[in-house]
LUMTORDREN-307037 format. One record per residue: x, y, z of N, C-alpha, C in turn; residue in three letters. Coordinates in steps of 0.02 Angstrom, whole numbers, plus 32768, in hexadecimal, padded with zeros to 4 digits. Layout:
REM LUMTORDREN-307037
XYZXYZXYZAla/...
//
This chain:
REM LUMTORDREN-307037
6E22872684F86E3386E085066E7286E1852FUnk/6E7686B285606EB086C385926EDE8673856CUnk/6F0B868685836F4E865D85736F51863D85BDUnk/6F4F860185BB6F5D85E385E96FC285C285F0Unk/6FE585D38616703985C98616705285948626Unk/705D856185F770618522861C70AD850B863FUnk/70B084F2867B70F984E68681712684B4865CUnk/715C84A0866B717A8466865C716E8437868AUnk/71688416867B715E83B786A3719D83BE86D2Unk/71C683DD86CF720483D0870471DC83F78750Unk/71C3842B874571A784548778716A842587ABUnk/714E83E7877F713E83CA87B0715A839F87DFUnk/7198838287D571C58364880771E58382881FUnk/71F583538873720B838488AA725683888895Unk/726683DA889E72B083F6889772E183CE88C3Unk/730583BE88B7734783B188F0735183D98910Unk/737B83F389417388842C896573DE841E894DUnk/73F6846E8934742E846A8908745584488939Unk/749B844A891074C5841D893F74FB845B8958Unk/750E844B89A97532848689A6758C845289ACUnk/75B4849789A175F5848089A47617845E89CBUnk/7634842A89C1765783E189FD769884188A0DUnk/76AF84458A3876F584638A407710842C8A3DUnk/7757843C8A30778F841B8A3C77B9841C8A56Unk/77D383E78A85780183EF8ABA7842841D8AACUnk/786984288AC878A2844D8AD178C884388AD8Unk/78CC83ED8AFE790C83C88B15794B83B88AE1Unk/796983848AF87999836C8AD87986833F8AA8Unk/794983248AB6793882E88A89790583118A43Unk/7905832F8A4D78E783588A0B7912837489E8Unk/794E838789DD796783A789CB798383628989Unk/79778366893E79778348891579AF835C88F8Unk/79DE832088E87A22832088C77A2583438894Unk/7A43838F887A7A4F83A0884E7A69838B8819Unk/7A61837E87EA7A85836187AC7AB683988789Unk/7AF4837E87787B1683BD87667B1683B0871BUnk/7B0A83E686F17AE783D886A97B3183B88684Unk/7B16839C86637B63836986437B7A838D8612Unk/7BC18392860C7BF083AA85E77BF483A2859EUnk/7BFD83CD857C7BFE83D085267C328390851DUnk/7C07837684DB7C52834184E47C81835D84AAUnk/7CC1834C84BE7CEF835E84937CFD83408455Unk/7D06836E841A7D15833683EC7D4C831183F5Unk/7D4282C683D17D8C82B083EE7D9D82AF8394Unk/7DE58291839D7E0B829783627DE282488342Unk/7DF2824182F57DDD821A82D67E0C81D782E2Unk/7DE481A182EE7E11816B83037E53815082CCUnk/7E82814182DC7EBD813F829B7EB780EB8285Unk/7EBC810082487E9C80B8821F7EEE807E823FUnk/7ED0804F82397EFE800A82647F35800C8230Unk/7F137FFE81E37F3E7FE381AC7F98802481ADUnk/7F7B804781B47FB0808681A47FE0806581E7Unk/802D807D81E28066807481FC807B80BA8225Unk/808F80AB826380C280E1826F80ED81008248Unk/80E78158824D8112816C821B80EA817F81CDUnk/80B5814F81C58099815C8185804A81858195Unk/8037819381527FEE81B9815F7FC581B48115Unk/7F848198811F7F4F819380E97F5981C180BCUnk/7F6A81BD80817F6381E5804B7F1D81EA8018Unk/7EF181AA80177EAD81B57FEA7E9F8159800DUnk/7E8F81437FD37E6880EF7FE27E5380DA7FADUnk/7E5380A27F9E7E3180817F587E0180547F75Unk/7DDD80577F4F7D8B803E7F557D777FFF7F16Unk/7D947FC67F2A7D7B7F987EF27D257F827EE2Unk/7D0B7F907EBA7CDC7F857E967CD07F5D7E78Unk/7CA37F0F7E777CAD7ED97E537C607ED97E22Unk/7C597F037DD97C2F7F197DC57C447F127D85Unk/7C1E7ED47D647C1D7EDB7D0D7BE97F057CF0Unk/7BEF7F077CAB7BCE7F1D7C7F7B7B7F167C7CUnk/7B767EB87C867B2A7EB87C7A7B0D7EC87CC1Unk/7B2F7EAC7CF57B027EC37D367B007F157D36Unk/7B227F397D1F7B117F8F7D197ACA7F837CFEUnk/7AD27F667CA57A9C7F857C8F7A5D7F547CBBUnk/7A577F1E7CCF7A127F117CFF7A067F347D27Unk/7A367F707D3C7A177F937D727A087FDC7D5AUnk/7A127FD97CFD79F980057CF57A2780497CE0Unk/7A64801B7CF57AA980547CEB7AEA80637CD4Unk/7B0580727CCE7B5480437CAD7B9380677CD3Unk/7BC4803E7CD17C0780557CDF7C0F80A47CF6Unk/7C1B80C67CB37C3C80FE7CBC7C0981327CE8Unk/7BC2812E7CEB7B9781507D107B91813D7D61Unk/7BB181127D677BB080D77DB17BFB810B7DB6Unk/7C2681167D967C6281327DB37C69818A7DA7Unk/7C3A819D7D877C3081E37D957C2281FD7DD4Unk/7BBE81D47DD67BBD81D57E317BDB81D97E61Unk/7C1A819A7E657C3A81927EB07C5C81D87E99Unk/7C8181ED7E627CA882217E697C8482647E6BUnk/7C44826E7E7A7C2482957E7E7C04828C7EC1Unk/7BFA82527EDC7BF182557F2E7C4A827B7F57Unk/7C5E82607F347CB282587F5D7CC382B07F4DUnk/7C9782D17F1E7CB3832F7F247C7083447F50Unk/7C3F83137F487C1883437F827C3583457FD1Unk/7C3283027FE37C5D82EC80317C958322802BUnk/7CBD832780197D05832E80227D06836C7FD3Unk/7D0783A87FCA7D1583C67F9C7D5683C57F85Unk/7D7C83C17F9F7DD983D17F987DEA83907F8BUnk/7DC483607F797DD283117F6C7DF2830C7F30Unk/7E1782EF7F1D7E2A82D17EDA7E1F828F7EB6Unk/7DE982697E957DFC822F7E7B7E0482247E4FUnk/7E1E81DA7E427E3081B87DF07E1F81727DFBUnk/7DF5816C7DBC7DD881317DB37DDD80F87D79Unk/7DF980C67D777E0880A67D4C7DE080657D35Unk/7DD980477CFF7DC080097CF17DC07FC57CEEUnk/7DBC7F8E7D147DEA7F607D137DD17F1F7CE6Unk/7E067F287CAE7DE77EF27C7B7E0C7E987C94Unk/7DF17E837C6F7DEF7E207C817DEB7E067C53Unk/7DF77DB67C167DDC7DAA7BF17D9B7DA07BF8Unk/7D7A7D997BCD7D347D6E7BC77D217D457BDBUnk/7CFE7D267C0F7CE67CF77C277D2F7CD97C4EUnk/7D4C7D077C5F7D877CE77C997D687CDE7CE8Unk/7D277CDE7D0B7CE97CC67D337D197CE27D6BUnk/7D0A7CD47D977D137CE17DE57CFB7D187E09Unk/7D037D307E467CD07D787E667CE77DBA7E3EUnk/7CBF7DCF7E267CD37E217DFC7D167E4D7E44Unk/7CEF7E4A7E7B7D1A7E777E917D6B7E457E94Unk/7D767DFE7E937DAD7DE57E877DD97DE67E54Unk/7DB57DD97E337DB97DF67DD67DDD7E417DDBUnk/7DC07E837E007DD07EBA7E017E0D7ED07E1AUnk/7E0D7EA97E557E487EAA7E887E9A7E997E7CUnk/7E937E5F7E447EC77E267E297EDD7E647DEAUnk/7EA47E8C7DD97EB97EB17D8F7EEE7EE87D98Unk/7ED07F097DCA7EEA7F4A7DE87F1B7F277E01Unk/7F4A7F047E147F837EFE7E407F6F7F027E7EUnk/7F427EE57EA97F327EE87F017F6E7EAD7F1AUnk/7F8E7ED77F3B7FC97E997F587FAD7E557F86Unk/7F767E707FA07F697E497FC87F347DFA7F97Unk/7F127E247F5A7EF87DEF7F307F2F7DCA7F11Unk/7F527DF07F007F8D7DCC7EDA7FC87D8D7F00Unk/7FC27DA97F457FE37D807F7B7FA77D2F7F6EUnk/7F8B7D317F727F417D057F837F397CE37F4AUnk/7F367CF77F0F7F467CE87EC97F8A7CB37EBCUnk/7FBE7CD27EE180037CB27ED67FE47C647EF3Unk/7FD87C6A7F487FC17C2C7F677F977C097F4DUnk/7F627C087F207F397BDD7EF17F4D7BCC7ED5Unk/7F697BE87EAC7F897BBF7E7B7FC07B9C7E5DUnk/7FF27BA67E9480317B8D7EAA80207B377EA9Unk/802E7B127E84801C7ACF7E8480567AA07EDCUnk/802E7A7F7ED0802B7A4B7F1E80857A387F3DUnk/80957A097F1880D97A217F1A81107A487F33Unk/813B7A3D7F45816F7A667F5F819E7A827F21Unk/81967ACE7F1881BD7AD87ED682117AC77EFAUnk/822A7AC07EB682827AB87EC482977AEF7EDCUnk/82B97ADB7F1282F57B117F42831A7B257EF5Unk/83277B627F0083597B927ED783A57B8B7EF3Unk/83D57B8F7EE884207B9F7F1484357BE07F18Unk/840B7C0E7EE484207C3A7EFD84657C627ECEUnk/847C7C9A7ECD84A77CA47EBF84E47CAE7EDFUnk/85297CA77EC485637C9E7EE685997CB27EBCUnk/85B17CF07ED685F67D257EB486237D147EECUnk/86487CEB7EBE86857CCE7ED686C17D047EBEUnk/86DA7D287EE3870F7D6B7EC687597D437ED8Unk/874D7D107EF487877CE77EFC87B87CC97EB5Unk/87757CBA7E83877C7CB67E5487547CB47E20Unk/873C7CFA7E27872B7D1F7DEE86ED7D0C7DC1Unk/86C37CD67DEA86897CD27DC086407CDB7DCEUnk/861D7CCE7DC185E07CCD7DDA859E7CAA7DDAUnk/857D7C637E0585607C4A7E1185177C4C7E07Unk/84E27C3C7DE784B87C3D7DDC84787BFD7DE0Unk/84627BFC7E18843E7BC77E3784747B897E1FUnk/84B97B887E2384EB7B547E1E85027B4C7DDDUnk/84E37B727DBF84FC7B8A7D5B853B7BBE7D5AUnk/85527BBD7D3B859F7C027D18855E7C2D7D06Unk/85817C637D1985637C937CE385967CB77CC6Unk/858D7CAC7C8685A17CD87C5585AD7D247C5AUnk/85ED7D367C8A85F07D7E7C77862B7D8A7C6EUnk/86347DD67C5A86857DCF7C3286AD7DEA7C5FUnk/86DF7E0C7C59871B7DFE7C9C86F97E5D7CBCUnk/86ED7E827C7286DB7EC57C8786877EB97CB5Unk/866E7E907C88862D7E967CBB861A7E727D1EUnk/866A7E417D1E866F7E287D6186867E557D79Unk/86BE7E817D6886DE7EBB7D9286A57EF27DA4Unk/86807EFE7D7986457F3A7D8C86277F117DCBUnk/860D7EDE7DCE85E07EA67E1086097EB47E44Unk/86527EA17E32866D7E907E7D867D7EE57E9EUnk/86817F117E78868C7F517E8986477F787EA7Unk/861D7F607EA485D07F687EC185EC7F487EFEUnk/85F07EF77EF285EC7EBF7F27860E7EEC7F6DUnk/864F7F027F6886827F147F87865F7F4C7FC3Unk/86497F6E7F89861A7FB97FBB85D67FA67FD0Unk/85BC7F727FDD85767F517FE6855D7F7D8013Unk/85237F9F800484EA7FBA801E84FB80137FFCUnk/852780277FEB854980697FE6853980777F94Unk/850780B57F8584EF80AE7F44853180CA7F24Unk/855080B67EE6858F80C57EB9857480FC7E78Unk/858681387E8A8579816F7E3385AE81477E02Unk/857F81777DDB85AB81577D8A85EB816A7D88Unk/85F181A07D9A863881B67D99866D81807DB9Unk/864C81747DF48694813B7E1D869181267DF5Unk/865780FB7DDE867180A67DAE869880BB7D7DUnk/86A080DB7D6186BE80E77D1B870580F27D48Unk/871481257D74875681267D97877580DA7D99Unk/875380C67DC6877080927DE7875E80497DB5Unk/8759804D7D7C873D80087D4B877680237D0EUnk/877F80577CFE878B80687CC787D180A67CD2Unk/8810809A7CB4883980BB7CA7884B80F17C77Unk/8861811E7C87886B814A7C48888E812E7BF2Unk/88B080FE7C0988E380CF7BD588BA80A87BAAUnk/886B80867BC98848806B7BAA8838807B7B7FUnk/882A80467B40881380607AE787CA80777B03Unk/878580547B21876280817B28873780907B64Unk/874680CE7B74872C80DD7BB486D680FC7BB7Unk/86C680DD7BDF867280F97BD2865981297BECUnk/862A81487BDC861E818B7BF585DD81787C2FUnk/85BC81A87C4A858381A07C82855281897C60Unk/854681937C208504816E7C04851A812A7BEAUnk/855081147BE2856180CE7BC2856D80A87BFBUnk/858080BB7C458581809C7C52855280697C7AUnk/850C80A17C6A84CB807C7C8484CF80227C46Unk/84E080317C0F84DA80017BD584FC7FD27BF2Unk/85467FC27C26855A7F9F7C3985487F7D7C78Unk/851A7F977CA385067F817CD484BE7F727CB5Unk/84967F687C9F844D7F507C6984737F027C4CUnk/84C47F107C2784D57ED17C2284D77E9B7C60Unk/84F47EA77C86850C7E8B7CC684BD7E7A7CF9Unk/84987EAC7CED843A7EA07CFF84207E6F7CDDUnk/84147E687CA1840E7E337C7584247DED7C8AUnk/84607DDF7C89847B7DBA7C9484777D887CD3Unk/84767DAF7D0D84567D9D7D54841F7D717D4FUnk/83F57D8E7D1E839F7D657D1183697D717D57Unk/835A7D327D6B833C7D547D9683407D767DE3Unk/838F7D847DE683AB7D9A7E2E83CB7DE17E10Unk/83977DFB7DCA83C27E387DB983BE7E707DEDUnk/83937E697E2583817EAB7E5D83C27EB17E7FUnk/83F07E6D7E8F842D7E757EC5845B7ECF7EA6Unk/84537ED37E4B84677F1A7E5684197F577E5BUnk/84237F6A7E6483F27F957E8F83F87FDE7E64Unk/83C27FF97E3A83DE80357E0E83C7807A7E47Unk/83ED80A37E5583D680E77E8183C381187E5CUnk/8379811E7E45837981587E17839881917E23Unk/83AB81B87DE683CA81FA7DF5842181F57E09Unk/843681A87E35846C81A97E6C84B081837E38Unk/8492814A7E4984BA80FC7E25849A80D57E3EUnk/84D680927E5684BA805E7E5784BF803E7E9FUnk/84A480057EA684BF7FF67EE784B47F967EEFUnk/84D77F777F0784E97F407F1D84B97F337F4DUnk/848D7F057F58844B7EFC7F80845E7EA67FACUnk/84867E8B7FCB846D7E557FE184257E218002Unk/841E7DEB7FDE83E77DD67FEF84107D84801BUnk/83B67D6B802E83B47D3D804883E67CFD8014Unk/83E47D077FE184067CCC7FAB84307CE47F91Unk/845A7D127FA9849C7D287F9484CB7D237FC6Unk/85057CFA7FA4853E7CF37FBD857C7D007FA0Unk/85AA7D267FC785FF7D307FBE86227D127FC8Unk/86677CFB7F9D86A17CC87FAF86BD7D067FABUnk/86DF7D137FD587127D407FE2875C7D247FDAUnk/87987D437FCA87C77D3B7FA587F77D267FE0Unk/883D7CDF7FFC88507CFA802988777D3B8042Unk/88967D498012889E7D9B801588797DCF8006Unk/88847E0E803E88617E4C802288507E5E7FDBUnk/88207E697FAE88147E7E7F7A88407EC17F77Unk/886C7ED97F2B887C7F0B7F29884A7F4A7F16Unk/88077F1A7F0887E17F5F7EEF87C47F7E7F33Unk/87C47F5F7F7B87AC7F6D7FB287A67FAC7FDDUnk/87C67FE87FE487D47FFE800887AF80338036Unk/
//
C-alpha cells in the first residue's frame, strides 16, 4: 500500500518573493541621535524635618495614639499587645532603636477624641496651649501689677500687697537683685549676708532652707530667684518685675 504525502494548505498559495534589504543611506540625515545612557542617581541626604531648629537635632518622636480599651477588644485586641507590636515593628525597621511606652489614663466617661484625651495626659505643649484657650472664660482676666522691690526702702510689692519678709530674707533678694543675671554659690551668700559675729551663721545646706523661705513667700513670681543646680542661685528679671533703686549707691553694690 503506498502512502500518499499530503502537503500543507500553505503550499497551495502563491509564495511572495522574499523581501530583500531597503540599504540605508549614509548621509547626514540618517545618522540617529545617540542617547547618552542616564546617570546613576545619587543618593541625596534625607530631607531635615521643618519642626527641628538650627543648632538642634532629632533625638526619637512620640507617636500619640487615641485608643481605649473597648475599641481594642472590638478589634479583637487590647492595649498592651497593640504596644508590643509597634515596639516590635520599631526593632525590626531600625534595630539599634530604643522605645518606651506609656499609658495614658483619664477619668471615666471624661468624653472627647481619645487621641485628645491622650495628648492633654502626657503633657503635649501644644494640646495643653489649646486647652488653656478653651477654657479660659470670655472675659478679660485682671491685669496683675506685678512685682516691685523697692531697695529704696526695703520692701517688697506684691501685685500692690506687702509682703511679709523679714529684714534677713529682704537682704538675701536684694543681694541676688544687685548681681541680676550672675548665678551666686552658697558660699558668697553666707560671706556677704552673714558675719562671723553673728549668733547664727548658716552653713551651705541651711542656706538652701532660707532661700525656699524667701521662694515661698514670692508665691507666684517665686521663679524671679532662679535655683542653678549643682551652682546657686540667680536673680531672673521678668516682664512684671520692677526696681526702685535707692538715691544713693547701695553699699552692698560693688
Amino acid at each position: 500500500m503506498s502512502l500518499a504525502v499530503l502537503q500543507p494548505t500553505t503550499a497551495l498559495r502563491p509564495t511572495a518573493a522574499p523581501a530583500r534589504p531597503v540599504p540605508v543611506p549614509r548621509g547626514p540625515a540618517s545618522v540617529s541621535p545617540r542617547v547618552a545612557p542616564s546617570a546613576a542617581p545619587t543618593p541625596s541626604s534625607p530631607p531635615r524635618l521643618r519642626a527641628v531648629p538650627d543648632g538642634t537635632e532629632a533625638r526619637g518622636f512620640a507617636l500619640y495614639i487615641g485608643l481605649d480599651e473597648a475599641k481594642a477588644a472590638e478589634a479583637g485586641t487590647d492595649l498592651g499587645a497593640v504596644v508590643e507590636q509597634l515596639k516590635a515593628l520599631a526593632a525590626r525597621l531600625v534595630p539599634t532603636s530604643e522605645t518606651y511606652a506609656t499609658i495614658a489614663l483619664a477619668p471615666a466617661g471624661a468624653g472627647g477624641r481619645d487621641v485628645d484625651v491622650v495628648r492633654l495626659a502626657l503633657q503635649d505643649p501644644a494640646a495643653l496651649a489649646k486647652h488653656r484657650r478653651t477654657s479660659e472664660p470670655d472675659d478679660e482676666p485682671e491685669s496683675r501689677a506685678g512685682v516691685v522691690i523697692d531697695l529704696s526702702r526695703k520692701r517688697l510689692l506684691l501685685d500692690d500687697e506687702p509682703a511679709g519678709l523679714t529684714y534677713k530674707e529682704f537682704e538675701l533678694l536684694q543681694y541676688l537683685v544687685l548681681r541680676e543675671g550672675r548665678t551666686i554659690d552658697r558660699r558668697e551668700l553666707i560671706a556677704g549676708l552673714w558675719s562671723d559675729g553673728d549668733d547664727e551663721v548658716p552653713n551651705e545646706r541651711t542656706i538652701d532652707v532660707h532661700v525656699r523661705r524667701l521662694r515661698s513667700k514670692l508665691g507666684a513670681y517665686e521663679d524671679i530667684v532662679r535655683t542653678v543646680r549643682g551652682v546657686g542661685y540667680r536673680f531672673d528679671r521678668h516682664a512684671d518685675v520692677s526696681i526702685r533703686y535707692a538715691s544713693t549707691p547701695s553699699p552692698d553694690l560693688y
